[in-house]
C-alpha positions as CSV (number, residue, x, y, z in Angstrom):
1,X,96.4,105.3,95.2
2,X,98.6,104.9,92.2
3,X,97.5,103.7,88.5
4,X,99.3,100.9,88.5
5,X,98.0,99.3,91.8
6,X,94.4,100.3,91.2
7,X,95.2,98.2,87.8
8,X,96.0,95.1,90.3
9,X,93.3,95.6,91.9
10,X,91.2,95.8,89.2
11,X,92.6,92.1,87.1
12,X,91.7,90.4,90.8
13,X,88.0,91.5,90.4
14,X,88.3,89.7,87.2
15,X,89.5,86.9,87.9
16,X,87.1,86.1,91.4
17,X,84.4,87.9,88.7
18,X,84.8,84.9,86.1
19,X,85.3,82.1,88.7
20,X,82.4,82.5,90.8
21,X,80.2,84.9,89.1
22,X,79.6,81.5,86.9
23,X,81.8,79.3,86.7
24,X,84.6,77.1,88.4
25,X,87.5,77.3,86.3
26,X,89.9,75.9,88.9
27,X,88.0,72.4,89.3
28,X,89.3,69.7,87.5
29,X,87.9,67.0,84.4
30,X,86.3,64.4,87.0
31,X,86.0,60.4,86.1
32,X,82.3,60.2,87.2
33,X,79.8,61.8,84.6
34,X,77.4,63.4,87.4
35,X,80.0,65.3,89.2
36,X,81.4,66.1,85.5
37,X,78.0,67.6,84.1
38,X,77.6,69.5,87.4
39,X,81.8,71.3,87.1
40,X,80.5,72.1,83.4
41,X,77.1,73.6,84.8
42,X,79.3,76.4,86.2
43,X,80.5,77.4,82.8
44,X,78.7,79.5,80.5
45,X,78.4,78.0,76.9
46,X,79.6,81.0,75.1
47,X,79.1,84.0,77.1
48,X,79.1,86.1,80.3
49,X,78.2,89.4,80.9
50,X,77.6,91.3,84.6
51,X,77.5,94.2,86.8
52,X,79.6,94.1,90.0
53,X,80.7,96.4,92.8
54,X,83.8,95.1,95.1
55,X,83.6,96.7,98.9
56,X,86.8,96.1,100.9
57,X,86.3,96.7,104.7
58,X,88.3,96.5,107.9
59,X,87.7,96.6,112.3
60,X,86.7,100.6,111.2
61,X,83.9,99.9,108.5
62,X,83.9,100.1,104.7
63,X,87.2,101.0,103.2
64,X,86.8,101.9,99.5
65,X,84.1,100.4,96.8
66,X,84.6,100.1,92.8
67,X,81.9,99.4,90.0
68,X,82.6,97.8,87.1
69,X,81.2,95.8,84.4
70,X,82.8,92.4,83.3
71,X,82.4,90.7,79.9
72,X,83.2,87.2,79.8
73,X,83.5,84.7,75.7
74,X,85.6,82.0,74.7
75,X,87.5,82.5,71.0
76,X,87.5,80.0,68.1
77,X,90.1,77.7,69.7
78,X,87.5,77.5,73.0
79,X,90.0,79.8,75.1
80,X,88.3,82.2,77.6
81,X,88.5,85.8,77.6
82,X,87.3,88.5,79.8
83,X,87.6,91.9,79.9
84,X,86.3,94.1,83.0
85,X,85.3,97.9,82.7
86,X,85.7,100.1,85.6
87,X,82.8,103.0,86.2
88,X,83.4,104.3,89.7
89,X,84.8,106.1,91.5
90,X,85.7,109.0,89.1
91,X,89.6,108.1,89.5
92,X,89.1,104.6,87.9
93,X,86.8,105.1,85.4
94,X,87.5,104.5,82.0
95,X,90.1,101.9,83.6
96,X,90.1,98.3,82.0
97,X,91.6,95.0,82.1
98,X,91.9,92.2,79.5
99,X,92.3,88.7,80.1
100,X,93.2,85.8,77.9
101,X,93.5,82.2,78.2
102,X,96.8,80.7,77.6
103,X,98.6,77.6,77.2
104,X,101.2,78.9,79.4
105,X,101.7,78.7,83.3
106,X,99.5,82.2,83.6
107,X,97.1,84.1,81.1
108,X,97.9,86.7,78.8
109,X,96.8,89.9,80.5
110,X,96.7,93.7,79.6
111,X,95.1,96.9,81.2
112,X,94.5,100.1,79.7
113,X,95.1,103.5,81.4
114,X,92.3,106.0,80.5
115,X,95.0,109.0,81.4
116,X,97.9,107.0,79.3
117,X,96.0,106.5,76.4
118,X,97.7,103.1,76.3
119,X,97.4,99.4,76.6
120,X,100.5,98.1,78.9
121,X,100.9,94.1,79.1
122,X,100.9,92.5,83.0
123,X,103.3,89.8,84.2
124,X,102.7,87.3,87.2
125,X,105.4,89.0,88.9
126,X,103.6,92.6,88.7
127,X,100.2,90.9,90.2
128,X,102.1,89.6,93.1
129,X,101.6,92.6,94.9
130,X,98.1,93.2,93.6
131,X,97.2,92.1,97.8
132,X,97.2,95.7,98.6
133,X,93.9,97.3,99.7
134,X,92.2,94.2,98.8
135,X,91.8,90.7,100.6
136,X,93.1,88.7,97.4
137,X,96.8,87.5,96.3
138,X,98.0,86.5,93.2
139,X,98.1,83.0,93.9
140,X,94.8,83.1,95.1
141,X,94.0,85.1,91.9
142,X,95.9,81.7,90.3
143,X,93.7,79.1,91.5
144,X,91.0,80.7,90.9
145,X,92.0,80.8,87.0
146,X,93.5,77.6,86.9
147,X,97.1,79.2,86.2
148,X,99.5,77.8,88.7
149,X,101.5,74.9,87.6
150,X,102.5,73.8,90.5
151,X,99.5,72.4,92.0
152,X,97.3,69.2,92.1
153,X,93.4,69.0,91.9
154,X,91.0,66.0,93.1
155,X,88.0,65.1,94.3
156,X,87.9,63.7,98.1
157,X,85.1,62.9,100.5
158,X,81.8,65.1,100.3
159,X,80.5,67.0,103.0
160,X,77.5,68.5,104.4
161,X,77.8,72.5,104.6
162,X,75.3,74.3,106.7
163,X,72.7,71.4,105.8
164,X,73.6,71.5,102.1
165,X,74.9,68.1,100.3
166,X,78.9,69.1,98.7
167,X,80.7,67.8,96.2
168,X,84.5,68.9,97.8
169,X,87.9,69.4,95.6
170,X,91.2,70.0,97.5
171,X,94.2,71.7,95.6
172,X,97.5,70.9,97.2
173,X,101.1,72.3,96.2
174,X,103.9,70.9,94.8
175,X,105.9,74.4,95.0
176,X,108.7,74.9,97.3
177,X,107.8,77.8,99.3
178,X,103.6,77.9,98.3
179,X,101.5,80.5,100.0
180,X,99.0,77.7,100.5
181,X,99.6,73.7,100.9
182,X,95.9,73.1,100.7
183,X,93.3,74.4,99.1
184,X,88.9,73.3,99.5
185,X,86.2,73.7,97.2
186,X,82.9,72.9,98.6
187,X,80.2,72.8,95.9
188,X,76.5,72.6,96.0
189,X,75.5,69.2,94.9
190,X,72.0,70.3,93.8
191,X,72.5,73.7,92.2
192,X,76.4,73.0,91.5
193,X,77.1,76.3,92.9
194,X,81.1,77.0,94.6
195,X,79.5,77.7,98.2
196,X,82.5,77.6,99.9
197,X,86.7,78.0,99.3
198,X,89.4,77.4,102.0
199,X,92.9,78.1,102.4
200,X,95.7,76.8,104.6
201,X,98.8,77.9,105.4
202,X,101.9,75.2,105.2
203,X,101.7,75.0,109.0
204,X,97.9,73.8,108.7
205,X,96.0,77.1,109.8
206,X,93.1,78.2,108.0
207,X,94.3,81.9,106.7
208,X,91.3,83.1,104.5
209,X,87.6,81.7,103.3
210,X,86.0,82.4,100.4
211,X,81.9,82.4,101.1
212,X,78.9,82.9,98.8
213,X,75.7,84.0,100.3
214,X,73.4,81.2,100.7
215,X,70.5,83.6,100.2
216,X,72.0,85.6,97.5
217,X,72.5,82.4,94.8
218,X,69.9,83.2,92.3
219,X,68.5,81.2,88.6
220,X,69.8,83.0,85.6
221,X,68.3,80.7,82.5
222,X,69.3,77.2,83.6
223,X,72.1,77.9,86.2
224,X,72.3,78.6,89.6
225,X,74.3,82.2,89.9
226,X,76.0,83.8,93.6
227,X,75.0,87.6,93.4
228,X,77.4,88.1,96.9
229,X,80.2,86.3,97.7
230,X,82.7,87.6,100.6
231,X,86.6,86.6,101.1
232,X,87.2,86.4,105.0
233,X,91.2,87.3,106.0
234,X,90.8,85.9,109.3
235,X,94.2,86.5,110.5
236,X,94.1,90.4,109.5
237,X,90.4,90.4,110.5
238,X,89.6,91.9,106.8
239,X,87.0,91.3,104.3
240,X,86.3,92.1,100.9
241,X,83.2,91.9,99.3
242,X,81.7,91.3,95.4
243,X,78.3,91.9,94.7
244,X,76.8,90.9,91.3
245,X,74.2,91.8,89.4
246,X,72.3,92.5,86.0
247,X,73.7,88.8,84.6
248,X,73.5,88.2,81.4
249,X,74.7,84.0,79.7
250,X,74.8,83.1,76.5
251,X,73.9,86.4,74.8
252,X,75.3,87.2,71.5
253,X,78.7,89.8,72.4
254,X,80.9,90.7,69.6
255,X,84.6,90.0,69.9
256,X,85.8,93.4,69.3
257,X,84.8,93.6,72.9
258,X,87.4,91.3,73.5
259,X,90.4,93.1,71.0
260,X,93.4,94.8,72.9
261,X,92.5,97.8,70.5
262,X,89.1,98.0,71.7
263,X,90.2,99.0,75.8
264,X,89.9,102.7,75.5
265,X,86.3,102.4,74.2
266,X,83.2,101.7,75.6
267,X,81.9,98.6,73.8
């Protein structure tokens, strides 16, 4: 597998990482104060730091399995930033990925290349074909960070999900030729928890599901946390899995962590 797609690969772990290892950064401000104290339950105050492995399997059994460790702050001006450490296997180790909020249409994003010795930026465009190998696209990978322009967020009628009481959020697309024309959010009412993301084709089928493990959300401090969440292709008959663990909110991380010089060092 080449550097640069196991780089893909590696800046769609972080951005499923930082949406639903605690947060929901594609949901929108909502009107009503409940549901708007339960969206910013999902974000840490200041910090996020985690252990995560990402299995990808197929009709034959497990494909391939990475470990990493993803570090997660906001900067002065509130912006987030998140930087994800590769460990395993041997040919990506030492591989990372730095992501940073922008006011533009996607973030400002840069991976580093143990056997370059390098930082190199990454453009929308290049992330496109980040798919490969995994079960995640770039414009999943742009809903997820609340990146794409083109699309429309709002609250419609809850739902009941395997017996559980959801708040649900639909994302549709003004694009001309979107991957997806809908998008739904089901989220735990109680624990405000993402349990649940669908999304549809333009001709109205349901093409992949995003599902955390009912079993496997877990308290950290005063939030509710998935430790395994599991995106279903179900046309392809795919699925990759994210497994999450060792979570640490809130704690003090210095922002050299977070510095584009910083990539080629363990911080």
């Amino acid at each position: 597998m080449s550097k640069l797609l196991l780089l893909r690969k590696s800046a769609l772990i972080l951005g499923l990482t930082i949406t639903f290892g605690a947060s929901a950064m594609d949901l929108p401000t909502i009107d009503d104060p409940v549901i708007q104290a339960c969206v910013d339950r999902m974000m840490p105050t200041k910090t996020l730091s985690q252990g995560l492995s990402l299995r990808s399997f197929d009709d034959s059994g497990l494909i391939e399995e990475s470990v990493a460790r993803l570090y997660w702050g906001r900067d002065e001006k509130g912006k987030s930033r998140g930087v994800i450490r590769l460990s395993a296997p041997p040919s990506r180790k030492g591989l990372a990925v730095l992501m940073i909020e922008s006011d533009a249409d996607e973030p400002t994003m840069y991976w580093y290349i143990p056997d370059l010795k390098r930082s190199r930026r990454v453009t929308g465009q290049q992330l496109a074909f980040s798919m490969v190998g995994t079960d995640f696209s770039y414009e999943e990978f742009s809903h997820f960070q609340n990146t794409a322009s083109e699309a429309q967020t709002k609250r419609v009628e809850d739902q009941t999900l395997n017996d559980i009481a959801t708040y649900v959020f639909e994302t549709t697309s003004t694009a001309a030729d979107p991957q997806y024309s809908r998008i739904l959010t089901f989220v735990d009412q109680a624990r405000c928890v993402p349990l649940q993301t669908q999304f549809f084709a333009p001709n109205g089928e349901l093409n992949k599901e995003l599902i955390a493990a009912v079993d496997e959300i877990k308290p950290v401090g005063d939030r509710f946390i998935p430790h395994h969440v599991t995106m279903y292709d179900r046309k392809k008959n795919t699925r990759t899995e994210l497994i999450i663990d060792d979570v640490e909110i809130d704690n003090d991380l210095s922002d050299a962590i977070f510095s584009l010089n910083r990539l080629d060092m363990a911080p």
